[in-house]
N, C-alpha and C positions, 0 to 999 in steps of 0.2 A: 417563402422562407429565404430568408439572405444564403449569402456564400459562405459565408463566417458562422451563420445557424448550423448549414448544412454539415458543414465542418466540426464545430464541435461537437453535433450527434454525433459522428465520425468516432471520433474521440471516446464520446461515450459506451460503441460498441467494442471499442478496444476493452475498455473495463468490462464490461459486459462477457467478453471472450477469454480475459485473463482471471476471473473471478470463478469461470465456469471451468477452466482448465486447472485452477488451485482444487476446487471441491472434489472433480473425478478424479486428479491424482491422489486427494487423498482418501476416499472410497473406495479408487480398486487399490492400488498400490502399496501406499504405506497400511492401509486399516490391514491387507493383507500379510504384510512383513511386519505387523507390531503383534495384533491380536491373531489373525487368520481368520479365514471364510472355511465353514464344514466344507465347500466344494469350490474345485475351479471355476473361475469368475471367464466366460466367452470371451471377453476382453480387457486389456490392463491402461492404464494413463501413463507410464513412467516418467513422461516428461512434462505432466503439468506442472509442475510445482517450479516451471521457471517461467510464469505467469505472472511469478513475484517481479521479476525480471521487466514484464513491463509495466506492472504497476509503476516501479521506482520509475521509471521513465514519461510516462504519467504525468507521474508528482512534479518532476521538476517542470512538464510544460505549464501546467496547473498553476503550482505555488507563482513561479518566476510571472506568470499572465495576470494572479491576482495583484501580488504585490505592484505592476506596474498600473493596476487602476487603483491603488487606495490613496484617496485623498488625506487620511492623517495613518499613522501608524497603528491607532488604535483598533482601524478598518480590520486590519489584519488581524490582531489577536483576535478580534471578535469574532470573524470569518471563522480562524481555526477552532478556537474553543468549542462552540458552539457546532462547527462540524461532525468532531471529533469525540467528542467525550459524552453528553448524553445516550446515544448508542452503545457507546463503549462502557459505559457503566451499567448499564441493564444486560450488556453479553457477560460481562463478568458474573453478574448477579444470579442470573440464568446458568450459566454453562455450570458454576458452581453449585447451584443447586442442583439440578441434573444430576449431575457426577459424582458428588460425592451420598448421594444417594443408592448409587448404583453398585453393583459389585466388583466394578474394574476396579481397582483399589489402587494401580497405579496410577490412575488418572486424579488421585482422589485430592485434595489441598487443603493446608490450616486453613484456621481462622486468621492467624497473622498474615500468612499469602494471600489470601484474597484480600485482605484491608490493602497492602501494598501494592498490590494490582490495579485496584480500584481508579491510585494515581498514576498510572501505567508507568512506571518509574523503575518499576521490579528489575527492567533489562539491563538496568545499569548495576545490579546487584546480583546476586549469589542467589535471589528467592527464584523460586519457579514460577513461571507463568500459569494463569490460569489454563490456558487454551494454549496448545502450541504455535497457531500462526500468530499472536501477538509480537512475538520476537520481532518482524517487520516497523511495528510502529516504534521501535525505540529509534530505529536510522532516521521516520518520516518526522519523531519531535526534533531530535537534531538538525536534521537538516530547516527544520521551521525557523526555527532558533538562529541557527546561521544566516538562511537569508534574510529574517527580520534584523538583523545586527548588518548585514550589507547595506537593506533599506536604509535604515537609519543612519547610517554614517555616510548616508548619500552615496553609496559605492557604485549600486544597480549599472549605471553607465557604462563601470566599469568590468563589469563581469566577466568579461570574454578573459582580461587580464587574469580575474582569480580563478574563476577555472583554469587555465595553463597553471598555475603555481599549484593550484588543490591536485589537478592530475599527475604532476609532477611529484610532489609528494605522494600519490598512492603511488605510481612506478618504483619510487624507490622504496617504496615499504614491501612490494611482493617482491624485489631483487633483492632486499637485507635479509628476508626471512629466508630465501630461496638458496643465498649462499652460506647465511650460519645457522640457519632451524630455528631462527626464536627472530621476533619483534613484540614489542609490546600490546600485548592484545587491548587491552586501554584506549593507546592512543590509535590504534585500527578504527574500536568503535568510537570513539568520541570525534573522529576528524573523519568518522563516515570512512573509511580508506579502504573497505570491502567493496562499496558501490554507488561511492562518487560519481564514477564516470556514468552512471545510467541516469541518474540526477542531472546530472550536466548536458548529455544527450538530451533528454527532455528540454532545458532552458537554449540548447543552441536550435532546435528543431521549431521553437518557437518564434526566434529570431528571423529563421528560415521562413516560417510562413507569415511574417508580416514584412516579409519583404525584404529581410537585410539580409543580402545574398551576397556575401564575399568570401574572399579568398580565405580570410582566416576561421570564419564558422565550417565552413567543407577541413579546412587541416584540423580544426579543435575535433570536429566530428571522428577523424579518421583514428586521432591520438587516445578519443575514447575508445573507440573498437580496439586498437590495437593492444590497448591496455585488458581490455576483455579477453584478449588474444594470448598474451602476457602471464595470464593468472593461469593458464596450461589444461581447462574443464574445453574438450576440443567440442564434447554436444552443447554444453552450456553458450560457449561462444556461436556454435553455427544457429544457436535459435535465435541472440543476443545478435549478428546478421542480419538474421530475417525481420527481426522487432524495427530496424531501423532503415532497412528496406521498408517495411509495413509505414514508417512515418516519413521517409521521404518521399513515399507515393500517396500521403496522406496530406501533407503540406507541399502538394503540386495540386492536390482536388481530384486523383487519382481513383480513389478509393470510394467514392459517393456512393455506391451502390451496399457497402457493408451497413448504412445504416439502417437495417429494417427494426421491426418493431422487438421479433423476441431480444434480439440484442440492446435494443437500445430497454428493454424492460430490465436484463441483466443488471445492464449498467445503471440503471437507476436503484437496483436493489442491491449493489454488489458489496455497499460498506456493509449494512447490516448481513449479509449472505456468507462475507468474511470471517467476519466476526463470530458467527454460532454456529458455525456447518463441522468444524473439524470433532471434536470430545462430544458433544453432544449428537453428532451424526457414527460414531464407534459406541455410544451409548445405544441410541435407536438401531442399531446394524446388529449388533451383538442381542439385546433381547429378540429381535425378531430372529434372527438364528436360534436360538434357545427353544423358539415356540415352531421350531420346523420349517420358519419358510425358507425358499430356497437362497439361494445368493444373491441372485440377481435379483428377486422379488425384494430382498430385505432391501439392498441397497438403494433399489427404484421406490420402492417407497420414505427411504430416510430420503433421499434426496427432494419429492415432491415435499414431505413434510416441511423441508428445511428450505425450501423456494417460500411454502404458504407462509411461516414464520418469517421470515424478511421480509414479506411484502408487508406485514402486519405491523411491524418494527418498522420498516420503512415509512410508510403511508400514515400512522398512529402516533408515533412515537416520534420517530427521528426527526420527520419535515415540522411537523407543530412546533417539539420541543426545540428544533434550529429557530424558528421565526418568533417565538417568545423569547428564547435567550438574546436574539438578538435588538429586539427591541429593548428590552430590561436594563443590556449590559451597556447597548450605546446609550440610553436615556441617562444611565448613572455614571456613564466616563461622561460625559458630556455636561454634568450637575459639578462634578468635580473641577472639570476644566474650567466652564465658566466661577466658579468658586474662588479658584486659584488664581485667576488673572484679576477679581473684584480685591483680594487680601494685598495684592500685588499691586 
């Protein structure tokens, strides 16, 4: 195995670990503080849920590594669609049926919500999410969106430039709010201005491990943290810290030995794991409390269930339906293109 193989397994047990740390937070934690456990639970997560945290940091080493191998632009759309959305339309499909089957009745959604779910679009609107952890993919189409509009205006080069400018504007958006109580929550989400800087962390770390080691990736780095620093969450930031400790001991070759197998299985299963562990895991948690099992039993067993279900979704679903969309969609961009240059 290369060094660059090794490496991105690496990678992969970051998901792997951040996906694991999303699901126990919100099995002991939140399922505890929304619905409640008949019994104290021996142990709590409280702080998975900034696992999100390096997702988003993830993505931008992710995206920023894909966009710089695609040969035309269409590489890219096709990569994300086909990522993204087969998965994501059967977790809707699922989670809502599930749920509103069930008798949590706040969990429960129209018929109009789930249709506008479906286009994962809801986050830009007033509708409710299916699942609560979709909230995340509204920042991940945005930010796709932006840097395929960098790709294409040829900008990629210049990155390092827009991020200083993108950081720059989130600083002064938590100092405007912080001195009169109000900024436009709009343009927060639509310019990403919540968590820019973990996105940007990802594409500078990137930089970092193929070798472009200078003076201004270590200052953009530092201007992210600080910013993380900035936003005044003083546990948010020490773990947001450690996340970027975890990747500069990651993009030095430091960390080899994190890639074993259960993690790197994690990470292989972590999109679909994502996606159907949260409502449907307070669904299975809550009946087996009804039927007397304990706390801990109820929970160890939603959680095994909701590991077998992703591998099923992963391995059946996900990876098939990625490798026919992708054949399908490039054959027919590519029907068009050549089309277009024959009328031309």
């Amino acid at each position: 195995m290369s060094k660059r193989e090794i490496r991105l397994s690496e990678l992969d047990a970051f998901r792997g670990l951040a996906a694991l740390s999303v699901v126990l937070f919100h099995y002991t934690t939140l399922y505890n503080e929304r619905i409640g456990y008949d019994a104290k639970l021996p142990f709590y997560f409280p702080y998975g849920g900034y696992g999100v945290n390096l997702f988003f940091m993830i993505s931008g080493f992710v995206i920023f590594l894909t966009l710089k191998r695609c040969r035309h632009h269409t590489d890219f759309i096709v990569s994300r669609f086909s990522r993204i959305y087969p998965s994501y339309w059967l977790a809707v499909i699922f989670t809502a049926t599930v749920v509103n089957a069930y008798t949590l009745t706040s969990l429960h959604r129209t018929t109009s919500e789930i249709a506008l779910n479906l286009t994962m679009l809801q986050g830009y609107t007033e509708v409710r999410h299916v699942d609560g952890v979709y909230w995340t993919l509204s920042y991940e189409l945005l930010f796709y969106t932006f840097m395929y509009l960098i790709y294409r205006f040829k900008f990629l080069n210049r990155i390092t430039s827009i991020i200083f400018i993108w950081l720059s504007l989130q600083l002064a958006s938590i100092l405007i709010e912080r001195y009169t109580g109000w900024f436009p929550w709009k343009i927060t989400l639509f310019f990403i201005l919540g968590y820019i800087h973990l996105f940007a962390a990802g594409i500078l770390f990137l930089k970092l491990y193929e070798g472009e080691k200078n003076n201004s990736i270590y200052l953009l780095l530092l201007y992210c943290l600080l910013i993380q620093w900035v936003k005044g969450d003083n546990i948010e930031s020490i773990f947001v810290s450690a996340f970027f400790v975890l990747f500069m001991f990651f993009v030095n070759g430091w960390v080899k030995f994190i890639a074993i197998r259960p993690l790197l299985f994690l990470g292989a299963i972590s999109y679909p794991l994502y996606l159907i562990h949260q409502n449907i895991g307070y669904v299975l948690i809550n009946a087996l409390q009804k039927n007397h099992l304990s706390a801990v039993s109820s929970m160890t067993i939603t959680l095994i269930t909701i590991l077998l279900a992703s591998t099923v979704i992963t391995y059946y679903i996900e990876k098939p339906s990625m490798k026919y969309l992708r054949i399908r969609l490039h054959n027919l961009l590519n029907k068009e293109t050549t089309g277009a240059k024959e009328q031309g």
